[in-house]
N, C-alpha and C positions, 0 to 999 in steps of 0.2 A: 504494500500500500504506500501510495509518494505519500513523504511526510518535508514538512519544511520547516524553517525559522519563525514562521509566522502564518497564521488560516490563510491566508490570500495566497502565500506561495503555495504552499499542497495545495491549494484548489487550482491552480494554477500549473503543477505537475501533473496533476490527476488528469486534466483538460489534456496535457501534451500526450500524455502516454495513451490517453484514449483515440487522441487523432493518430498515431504511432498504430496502435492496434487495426483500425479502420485500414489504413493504407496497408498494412503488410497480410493482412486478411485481403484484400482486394486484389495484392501483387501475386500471390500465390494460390489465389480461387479455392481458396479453402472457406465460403462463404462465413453467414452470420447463423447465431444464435436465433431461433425461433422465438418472436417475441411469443410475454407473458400473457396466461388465457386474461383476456380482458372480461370476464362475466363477472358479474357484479355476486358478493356475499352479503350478508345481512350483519354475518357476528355472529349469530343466533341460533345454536339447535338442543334439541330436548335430549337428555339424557336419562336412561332409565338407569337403576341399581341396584342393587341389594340392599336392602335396611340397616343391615351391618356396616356397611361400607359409606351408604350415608351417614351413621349414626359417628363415622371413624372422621371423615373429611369436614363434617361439622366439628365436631371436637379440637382437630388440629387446627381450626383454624381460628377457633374462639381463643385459641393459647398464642397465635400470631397474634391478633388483635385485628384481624381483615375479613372481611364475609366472603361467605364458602365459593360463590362466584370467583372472587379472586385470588383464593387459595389454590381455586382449581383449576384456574387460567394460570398461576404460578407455576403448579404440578405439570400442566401441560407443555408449556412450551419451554421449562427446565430440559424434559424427556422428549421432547422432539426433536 
């Protein structure tokens, strides 16, 4: 990752080494990356459980201090 002396310089590397990448992807026909699915998500889906397992992620998270939403949005994307 370009780092520099100051935010303006690494953004500023970053910029060069992207147009550096472009070009030598172009020189040698080894095309692009397929862009990203652009379909839209909400955030939002149901999750069914075991009682047990609710009764566990509820607990653990009354001990963080954060609601089970966000203990299990923690858990998630810790382990993804």
């Amino acid at each position: 990752m370009p780092s520099g002396e100051t935010i303006e310089e690494a953004v500023k590397k970053r910029e060069k080494a992207r147009r550096e990448w472009i070009i030598a992807a172009l020189e040698s026909c080894m095309g692009f990356p397929k862009p990203l699915d652009t379909k839209e998500y909400s955030g939002q889906f149901q999750l069914r459980m075991p009682k047990s397992l609710h009764k566990i992620l509820s607990e653990c998270s009354k001990k963080e201090g954060i609601s089970m939403n966000q203990y299990c949005i923690h858990l998630l994307s810790h382990y993804s």
